[in-house]
N, CA and C atoms as an extended XYZ file, in Angstrom:
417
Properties=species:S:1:pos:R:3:atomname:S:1:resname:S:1:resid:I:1 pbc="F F F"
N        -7.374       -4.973       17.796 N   UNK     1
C        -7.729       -4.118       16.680 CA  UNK     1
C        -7.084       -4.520       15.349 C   UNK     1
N        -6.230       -5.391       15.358 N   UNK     2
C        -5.445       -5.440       13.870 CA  UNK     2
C        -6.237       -6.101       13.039 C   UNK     2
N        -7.503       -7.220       13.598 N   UNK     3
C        -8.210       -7.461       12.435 CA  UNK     3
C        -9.166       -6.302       11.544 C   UNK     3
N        -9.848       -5.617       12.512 N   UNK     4
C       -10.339       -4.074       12.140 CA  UNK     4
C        -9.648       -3.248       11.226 C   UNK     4
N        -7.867       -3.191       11.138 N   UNK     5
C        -6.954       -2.723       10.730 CA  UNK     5
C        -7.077       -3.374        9.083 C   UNK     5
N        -7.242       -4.818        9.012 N   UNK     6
C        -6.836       -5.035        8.093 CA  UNK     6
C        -8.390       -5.523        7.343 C   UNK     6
N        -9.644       -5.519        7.808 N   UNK     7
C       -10.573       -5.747        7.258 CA  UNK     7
C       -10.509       -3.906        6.305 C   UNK     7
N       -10.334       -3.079        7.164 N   UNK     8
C       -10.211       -1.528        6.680 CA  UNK     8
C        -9.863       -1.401        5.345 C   UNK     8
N        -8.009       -1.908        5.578 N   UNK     9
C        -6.894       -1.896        4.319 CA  UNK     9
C        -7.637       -2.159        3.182 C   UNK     9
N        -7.982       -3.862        3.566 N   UNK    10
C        -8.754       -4.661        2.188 CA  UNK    10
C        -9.649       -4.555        1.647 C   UNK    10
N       -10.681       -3.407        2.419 N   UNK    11
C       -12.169       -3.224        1.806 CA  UNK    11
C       -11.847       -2.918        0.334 C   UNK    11
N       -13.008       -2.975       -0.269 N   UNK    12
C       -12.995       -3.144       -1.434 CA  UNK    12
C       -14.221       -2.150       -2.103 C   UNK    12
N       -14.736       -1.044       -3.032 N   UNK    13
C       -13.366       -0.830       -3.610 CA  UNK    13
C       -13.252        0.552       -2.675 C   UNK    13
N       -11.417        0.561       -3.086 N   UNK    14
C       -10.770        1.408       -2.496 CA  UNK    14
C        -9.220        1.644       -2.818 C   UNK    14
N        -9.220        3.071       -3.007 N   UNK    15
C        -8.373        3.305       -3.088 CA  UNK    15
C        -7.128        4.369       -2.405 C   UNK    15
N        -5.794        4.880       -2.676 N   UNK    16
C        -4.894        4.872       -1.840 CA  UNK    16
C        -3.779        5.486       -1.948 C   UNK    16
N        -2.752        6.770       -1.699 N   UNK    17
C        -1.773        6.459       -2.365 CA  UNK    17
C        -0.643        6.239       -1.717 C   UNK    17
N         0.181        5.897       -2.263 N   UNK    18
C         2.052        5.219       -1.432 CA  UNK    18
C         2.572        6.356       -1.972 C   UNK    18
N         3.686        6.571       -1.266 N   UNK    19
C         4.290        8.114       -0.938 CA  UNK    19
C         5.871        7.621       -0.498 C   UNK    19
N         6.857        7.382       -1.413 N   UNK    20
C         8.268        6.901       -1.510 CA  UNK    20
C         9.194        8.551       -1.536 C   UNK    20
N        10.455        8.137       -0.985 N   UNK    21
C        11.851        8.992       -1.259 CA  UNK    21
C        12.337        8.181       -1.668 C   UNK    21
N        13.286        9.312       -2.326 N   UNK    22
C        14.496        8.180       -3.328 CA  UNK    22
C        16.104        8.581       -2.038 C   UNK    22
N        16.943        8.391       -2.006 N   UNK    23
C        18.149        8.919       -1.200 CA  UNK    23
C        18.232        9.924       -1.185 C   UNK    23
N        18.098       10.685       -1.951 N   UNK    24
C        18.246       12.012       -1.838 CA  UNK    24
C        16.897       13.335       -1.476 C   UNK    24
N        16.530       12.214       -1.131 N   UNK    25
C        15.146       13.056       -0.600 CA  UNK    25
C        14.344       13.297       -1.618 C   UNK    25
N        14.143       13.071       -2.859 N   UNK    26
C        12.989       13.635       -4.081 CA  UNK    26
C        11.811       12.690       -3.472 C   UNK    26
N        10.705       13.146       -3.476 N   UNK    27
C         9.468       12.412       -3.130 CA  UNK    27
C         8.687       11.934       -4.347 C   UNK    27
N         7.959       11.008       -4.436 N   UNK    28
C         7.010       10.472       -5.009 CA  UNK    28
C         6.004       10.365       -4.446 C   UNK    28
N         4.385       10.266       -5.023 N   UNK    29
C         3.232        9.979       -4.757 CA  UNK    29
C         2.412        9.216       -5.671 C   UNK    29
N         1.918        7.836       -5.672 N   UNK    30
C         1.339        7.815       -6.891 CA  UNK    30
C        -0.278        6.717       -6.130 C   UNK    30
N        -1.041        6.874       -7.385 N   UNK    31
C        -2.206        5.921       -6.661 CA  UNK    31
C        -2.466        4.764       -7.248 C   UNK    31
N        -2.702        3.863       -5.989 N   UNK    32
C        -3.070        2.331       -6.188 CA  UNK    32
C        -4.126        2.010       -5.587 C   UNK    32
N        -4.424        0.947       -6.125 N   UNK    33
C        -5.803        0.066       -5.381 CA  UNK    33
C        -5.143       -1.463       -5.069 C   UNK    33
N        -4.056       -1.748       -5.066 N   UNK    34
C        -3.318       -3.135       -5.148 CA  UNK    34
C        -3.473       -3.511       -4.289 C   UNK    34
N        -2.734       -2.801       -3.033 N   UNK    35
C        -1.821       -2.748       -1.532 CA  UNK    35
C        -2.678       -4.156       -1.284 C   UNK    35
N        -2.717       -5.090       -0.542 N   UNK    36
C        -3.555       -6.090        0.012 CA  UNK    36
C        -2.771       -6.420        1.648 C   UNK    36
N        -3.493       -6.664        2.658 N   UNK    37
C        -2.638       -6.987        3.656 CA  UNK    37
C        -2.916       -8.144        3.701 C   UNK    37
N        -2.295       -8.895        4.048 N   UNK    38
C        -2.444      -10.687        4.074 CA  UNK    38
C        -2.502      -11.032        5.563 C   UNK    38
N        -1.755      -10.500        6.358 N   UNK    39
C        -1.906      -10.795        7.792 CA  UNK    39
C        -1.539       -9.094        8.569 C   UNK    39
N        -1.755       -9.222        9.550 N   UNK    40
C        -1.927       -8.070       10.777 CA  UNK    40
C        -0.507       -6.992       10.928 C   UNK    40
N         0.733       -7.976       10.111 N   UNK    41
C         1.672       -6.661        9.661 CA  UNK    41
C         2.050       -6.806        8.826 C   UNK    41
N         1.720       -7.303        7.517 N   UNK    42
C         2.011       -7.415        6.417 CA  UNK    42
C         1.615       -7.666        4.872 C   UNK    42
N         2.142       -6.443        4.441 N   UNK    43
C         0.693       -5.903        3.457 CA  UNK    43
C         1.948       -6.247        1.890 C   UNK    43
N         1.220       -6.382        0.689 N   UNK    44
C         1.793       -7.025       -0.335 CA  UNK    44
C         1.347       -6.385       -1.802 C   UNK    44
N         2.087       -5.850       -2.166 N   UNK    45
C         1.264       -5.336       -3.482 CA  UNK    45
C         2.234       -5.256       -4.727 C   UNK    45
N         1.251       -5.283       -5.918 N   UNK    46
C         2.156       -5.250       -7.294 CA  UNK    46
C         3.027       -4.262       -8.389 C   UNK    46
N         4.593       -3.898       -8.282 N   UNK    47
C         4.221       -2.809       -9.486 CA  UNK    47
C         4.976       -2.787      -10.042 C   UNK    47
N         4.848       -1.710      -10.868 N   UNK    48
C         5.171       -1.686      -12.595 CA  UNK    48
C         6.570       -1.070      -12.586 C   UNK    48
N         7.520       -1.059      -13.781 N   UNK    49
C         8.730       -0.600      -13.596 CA  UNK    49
C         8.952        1.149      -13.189 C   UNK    49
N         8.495        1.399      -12.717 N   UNK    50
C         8.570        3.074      -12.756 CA  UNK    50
C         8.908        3.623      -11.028 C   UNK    50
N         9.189        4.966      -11.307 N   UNK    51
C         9.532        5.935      -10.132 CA  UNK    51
C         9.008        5.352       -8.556 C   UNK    51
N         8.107        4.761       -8.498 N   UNK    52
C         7.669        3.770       -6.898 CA  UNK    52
C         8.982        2.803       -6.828 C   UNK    52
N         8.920        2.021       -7.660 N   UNK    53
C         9.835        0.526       -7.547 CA  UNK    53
C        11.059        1.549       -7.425 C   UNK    53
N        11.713        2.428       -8.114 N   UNK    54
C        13.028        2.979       -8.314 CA  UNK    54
C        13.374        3.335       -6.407 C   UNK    54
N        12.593        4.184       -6.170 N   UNK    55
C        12.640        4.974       -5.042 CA  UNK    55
C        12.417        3.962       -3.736 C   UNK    55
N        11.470        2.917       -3.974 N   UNK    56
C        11.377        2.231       -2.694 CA  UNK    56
C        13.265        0.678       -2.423 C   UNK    56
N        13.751        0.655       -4.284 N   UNK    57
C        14.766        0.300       -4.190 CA  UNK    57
C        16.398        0.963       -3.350 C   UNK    57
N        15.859        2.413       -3.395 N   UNK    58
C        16.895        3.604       -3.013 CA  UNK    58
C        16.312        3.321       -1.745 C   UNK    58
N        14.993        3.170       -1.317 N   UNK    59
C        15.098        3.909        0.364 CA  UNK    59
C        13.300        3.281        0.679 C   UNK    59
N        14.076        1.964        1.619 N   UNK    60
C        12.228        0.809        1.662 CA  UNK    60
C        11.240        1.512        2.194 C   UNK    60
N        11.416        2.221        2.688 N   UNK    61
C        10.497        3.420        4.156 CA  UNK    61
C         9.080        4.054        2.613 C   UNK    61
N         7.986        3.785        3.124 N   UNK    62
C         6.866        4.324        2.622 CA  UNK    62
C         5.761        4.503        3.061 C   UNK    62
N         4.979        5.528        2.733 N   UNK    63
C         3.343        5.466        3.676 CA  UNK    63
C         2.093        5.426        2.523 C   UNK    63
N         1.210        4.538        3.176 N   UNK    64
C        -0.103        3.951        2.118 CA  UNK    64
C        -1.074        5.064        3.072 C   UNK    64
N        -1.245        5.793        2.445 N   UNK    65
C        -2.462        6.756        2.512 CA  UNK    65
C        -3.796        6.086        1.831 C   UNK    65
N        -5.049        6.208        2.877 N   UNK    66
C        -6.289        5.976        2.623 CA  UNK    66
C        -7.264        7.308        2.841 C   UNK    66
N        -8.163        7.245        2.283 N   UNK    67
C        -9.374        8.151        2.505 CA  UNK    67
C       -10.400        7.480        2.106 C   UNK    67
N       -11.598        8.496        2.929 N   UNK    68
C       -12.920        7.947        2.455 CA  UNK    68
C       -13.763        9.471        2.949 C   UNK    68
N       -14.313       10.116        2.029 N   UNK    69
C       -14.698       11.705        2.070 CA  UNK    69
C       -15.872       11.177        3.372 C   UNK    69
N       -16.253       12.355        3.648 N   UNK    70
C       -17.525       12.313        5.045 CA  UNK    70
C       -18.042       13.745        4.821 C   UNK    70
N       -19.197       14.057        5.484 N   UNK    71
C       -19.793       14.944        5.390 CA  UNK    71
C       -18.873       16.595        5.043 C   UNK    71
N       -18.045       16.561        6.925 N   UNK    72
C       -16.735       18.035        6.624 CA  UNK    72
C       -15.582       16.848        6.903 C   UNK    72
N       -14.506       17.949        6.506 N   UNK    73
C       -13.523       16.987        6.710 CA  UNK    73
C       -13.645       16.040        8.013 C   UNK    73
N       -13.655       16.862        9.304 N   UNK    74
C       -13.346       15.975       10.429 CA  UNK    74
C       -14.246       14.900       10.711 C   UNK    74
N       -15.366       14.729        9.274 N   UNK    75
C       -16.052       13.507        9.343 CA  UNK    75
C       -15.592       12.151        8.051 C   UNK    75
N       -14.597       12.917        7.821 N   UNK    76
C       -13.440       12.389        7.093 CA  UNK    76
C       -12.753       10.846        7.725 C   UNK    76
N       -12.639        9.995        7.165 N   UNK    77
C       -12.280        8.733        7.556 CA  UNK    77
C       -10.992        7.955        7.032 C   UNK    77
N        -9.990        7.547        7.596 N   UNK    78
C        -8.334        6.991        6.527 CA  UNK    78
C        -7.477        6.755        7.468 C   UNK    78
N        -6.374        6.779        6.910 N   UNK    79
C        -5.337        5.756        7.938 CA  UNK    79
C        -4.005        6.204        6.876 C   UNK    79
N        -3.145        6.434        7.626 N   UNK    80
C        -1.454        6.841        6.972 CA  UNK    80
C        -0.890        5.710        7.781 C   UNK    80
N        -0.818        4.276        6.993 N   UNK    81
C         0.362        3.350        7.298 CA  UNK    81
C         1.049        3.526        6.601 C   UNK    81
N         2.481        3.237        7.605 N   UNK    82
C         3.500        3.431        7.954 CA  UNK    82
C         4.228        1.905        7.260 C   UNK    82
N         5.484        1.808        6.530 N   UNK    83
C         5.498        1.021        5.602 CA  UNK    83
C         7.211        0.698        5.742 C   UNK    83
N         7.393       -0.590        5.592 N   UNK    84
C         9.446       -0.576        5.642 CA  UNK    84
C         8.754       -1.861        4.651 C   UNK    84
N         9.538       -1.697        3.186 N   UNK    85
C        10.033       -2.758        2.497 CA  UNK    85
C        10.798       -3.653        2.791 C   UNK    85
N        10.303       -5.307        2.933 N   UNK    86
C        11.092       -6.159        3.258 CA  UNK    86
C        11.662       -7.494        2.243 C   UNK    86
N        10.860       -7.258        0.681 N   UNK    87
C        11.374       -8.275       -0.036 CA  UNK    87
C        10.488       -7.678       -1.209 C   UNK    87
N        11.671       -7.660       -2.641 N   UNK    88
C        10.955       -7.045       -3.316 CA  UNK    88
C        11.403       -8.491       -5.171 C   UNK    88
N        10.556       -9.260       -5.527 N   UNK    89
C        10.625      -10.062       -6.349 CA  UNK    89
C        10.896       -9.353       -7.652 C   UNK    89
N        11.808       -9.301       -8.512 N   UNK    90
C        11.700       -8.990       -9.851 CA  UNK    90
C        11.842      -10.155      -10.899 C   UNK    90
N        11.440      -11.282      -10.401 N   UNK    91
C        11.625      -12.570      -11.271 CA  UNK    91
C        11.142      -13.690      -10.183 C   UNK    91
N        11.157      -14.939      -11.004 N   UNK    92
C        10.701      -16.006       -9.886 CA  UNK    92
C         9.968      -16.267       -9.889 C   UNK    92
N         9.509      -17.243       -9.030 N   UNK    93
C         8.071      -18.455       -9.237 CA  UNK    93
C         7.401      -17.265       -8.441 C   UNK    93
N         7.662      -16.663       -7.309 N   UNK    94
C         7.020      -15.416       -6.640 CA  UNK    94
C         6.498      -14.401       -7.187 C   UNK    94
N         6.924      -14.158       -8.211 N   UNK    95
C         6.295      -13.156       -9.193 CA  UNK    95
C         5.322      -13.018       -9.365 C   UNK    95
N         5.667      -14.834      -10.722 N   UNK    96
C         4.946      -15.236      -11.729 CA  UNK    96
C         3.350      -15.366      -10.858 C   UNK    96
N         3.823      -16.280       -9.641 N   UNK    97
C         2.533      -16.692       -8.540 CA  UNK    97
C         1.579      -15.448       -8.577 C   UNK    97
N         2.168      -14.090       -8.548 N   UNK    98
C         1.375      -13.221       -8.090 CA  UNK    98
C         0.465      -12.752       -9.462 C   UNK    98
N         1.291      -12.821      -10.300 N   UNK    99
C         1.084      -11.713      -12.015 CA  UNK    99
C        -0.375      -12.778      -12.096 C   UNK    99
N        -0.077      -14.084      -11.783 N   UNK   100
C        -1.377      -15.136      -12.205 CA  UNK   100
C        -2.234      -14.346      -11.447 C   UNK   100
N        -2.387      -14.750      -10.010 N   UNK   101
C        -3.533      -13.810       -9.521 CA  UNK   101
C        -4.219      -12.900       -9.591 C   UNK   101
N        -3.067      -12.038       -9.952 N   UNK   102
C        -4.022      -10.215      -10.885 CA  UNK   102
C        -4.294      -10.848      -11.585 C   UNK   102
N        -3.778      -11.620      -12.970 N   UNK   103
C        -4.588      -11.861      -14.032 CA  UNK   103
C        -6.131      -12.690      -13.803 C   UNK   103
N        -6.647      -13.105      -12.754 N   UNK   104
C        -7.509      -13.738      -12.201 CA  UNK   104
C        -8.761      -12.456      -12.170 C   UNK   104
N        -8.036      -12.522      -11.110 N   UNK   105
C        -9.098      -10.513      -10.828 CA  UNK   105
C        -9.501       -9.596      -11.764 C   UNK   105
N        -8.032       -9.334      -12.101 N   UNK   106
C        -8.230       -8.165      -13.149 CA  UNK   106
C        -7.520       -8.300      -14.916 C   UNK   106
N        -7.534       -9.263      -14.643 N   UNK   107
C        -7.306       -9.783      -16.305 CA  UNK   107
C        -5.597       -9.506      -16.621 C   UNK   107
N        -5.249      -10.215      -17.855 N   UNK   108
C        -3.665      -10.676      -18.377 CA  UNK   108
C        -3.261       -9.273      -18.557 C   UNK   108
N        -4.234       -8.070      -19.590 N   UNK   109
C        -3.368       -7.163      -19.605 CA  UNK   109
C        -2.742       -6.063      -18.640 C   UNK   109
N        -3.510       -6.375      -17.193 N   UNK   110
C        -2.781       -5.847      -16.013 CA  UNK   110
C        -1.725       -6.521      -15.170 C   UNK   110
N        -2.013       -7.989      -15.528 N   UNK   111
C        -1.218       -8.567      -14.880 CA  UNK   111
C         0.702       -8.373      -15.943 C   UNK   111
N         0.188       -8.281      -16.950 N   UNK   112
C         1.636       -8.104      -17.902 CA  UNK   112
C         2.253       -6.489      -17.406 C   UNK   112
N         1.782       -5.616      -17.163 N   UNK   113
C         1.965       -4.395      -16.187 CA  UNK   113
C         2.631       -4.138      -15.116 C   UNK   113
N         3.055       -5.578      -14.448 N   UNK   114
C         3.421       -5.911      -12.889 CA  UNK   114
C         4.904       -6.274      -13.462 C   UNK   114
N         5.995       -5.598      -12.611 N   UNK   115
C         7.032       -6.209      -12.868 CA  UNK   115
C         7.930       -6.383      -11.622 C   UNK   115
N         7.051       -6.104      -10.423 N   UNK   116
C         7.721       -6.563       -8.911 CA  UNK   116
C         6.484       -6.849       -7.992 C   UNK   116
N         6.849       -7.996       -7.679 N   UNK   117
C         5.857       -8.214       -6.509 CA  UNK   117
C         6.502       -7.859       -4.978 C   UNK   117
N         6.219       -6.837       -3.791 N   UNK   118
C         6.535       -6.116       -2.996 CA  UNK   118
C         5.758       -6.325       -1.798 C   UNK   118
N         6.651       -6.960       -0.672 N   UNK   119
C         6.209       -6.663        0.476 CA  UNK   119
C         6.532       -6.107        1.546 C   UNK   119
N         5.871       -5.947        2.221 N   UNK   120
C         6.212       -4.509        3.274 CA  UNK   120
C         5.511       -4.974        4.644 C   UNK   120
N         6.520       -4.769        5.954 N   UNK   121
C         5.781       -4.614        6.862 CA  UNK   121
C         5.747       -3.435        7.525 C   UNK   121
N         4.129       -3.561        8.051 N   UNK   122
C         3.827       -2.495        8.605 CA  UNK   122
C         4.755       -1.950        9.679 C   UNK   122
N         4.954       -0.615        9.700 N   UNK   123
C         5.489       -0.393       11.069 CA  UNK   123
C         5.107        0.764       12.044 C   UNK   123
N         4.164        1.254       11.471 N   UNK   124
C         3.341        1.940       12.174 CA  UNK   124
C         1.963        2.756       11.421 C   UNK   124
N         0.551        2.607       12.587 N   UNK   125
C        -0.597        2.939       11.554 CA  UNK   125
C        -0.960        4.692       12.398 C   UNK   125
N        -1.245        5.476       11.646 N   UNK   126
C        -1.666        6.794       12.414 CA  UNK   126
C        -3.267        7.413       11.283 C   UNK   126
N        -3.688        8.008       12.583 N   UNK   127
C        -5.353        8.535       12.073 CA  UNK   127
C        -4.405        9.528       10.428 C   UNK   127
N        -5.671        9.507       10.140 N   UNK   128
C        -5.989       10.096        8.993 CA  UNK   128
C        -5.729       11.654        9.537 C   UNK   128
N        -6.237       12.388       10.477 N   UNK   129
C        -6.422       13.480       11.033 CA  UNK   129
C        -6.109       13.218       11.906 C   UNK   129
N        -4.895       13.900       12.698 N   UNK   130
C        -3.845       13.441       13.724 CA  UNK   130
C        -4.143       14.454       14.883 C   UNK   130
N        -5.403       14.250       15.444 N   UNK   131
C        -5.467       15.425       16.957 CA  UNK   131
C        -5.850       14.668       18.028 C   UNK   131
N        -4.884       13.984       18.394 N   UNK   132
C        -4.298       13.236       19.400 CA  UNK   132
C        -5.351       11.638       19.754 C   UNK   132
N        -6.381       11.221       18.565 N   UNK   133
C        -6.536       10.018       18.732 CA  UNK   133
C        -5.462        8.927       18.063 C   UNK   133
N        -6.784        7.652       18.658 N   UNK   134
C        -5.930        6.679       18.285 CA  UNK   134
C        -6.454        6.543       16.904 C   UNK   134
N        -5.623        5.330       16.267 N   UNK   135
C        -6.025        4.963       14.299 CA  UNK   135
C        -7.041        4.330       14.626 C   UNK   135
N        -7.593        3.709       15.836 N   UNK   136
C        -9.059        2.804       15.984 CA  UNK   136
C        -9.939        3.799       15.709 C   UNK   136
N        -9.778        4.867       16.242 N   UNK   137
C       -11.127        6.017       16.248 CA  UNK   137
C       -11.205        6.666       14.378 C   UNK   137
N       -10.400        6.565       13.930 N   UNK   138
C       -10.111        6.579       12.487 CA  UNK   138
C       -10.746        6.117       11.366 C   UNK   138
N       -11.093        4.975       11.652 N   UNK   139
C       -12.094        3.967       10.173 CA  UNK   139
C       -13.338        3.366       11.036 C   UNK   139
């Protein structure tokens, strides 16, 4: 299933949000369309200096929330991965490598926006609506 997993992540378009604590427990939520998974546990995305980067620096643990509306909810479709920060670039040819790429996609003035390139492996994926399936039955 992890290719299923990650054809899901990457569809396009789509969007998502990451959901950080800082140490002291204050929560964040904010929304992206970045997240990209590159391989089957490890997903990579870009961001800007603010309250995400602060909080995932305090405490790597995060969850990438997806949706996709359906008729009633329980025809509702998404995935709450489960997220541990494992390398987070604030300078470097790693960066720069990445800021080029957005600027490819989505042009220079988003890519000047990016001031950490962030990766994360997965560490666990759960349904969208948690009544006792699996995340396959999910997307």
């Amino acid at each position: 299933m992890p290719n299923k997993l990650m054809e899901y992540f990457n569809k396009q378009p789509r969007i998502g949000t990451l959901s950080t604590a800082n140490r002291e427990g204050d929560v964040d939520s904010a929304v992206f369309g970045s997240p990209r998974m590159v391989d089957e546990k490890t997903v990579v995305m870009a961001l800007g200096n603010g309250r995400t980067l602060e909080y995932l620096q305090e405490n790597p643990h995060a969850v990438y929330l997806i949706m996709e509306p359906g008729a009633s909810v329980m025809d509702w479709k998404g995935l709450r991965v489960c997220l541990l920060m494992t390398a987070c670039e604030t300078s470097g040819e790693g960066l720069e490598t990445f800021k080029r790429q957005i600027a490819e996609v989505v042009g220079e003035e988003a890519a000047e926006m990016v001031d950490a390139a962030v990766t994360f492996e997965v560490t666990e994926v759960r349904p969208l609506i948690d009544i006792g399936q699996g995340w396959e039955n999910s997307i």
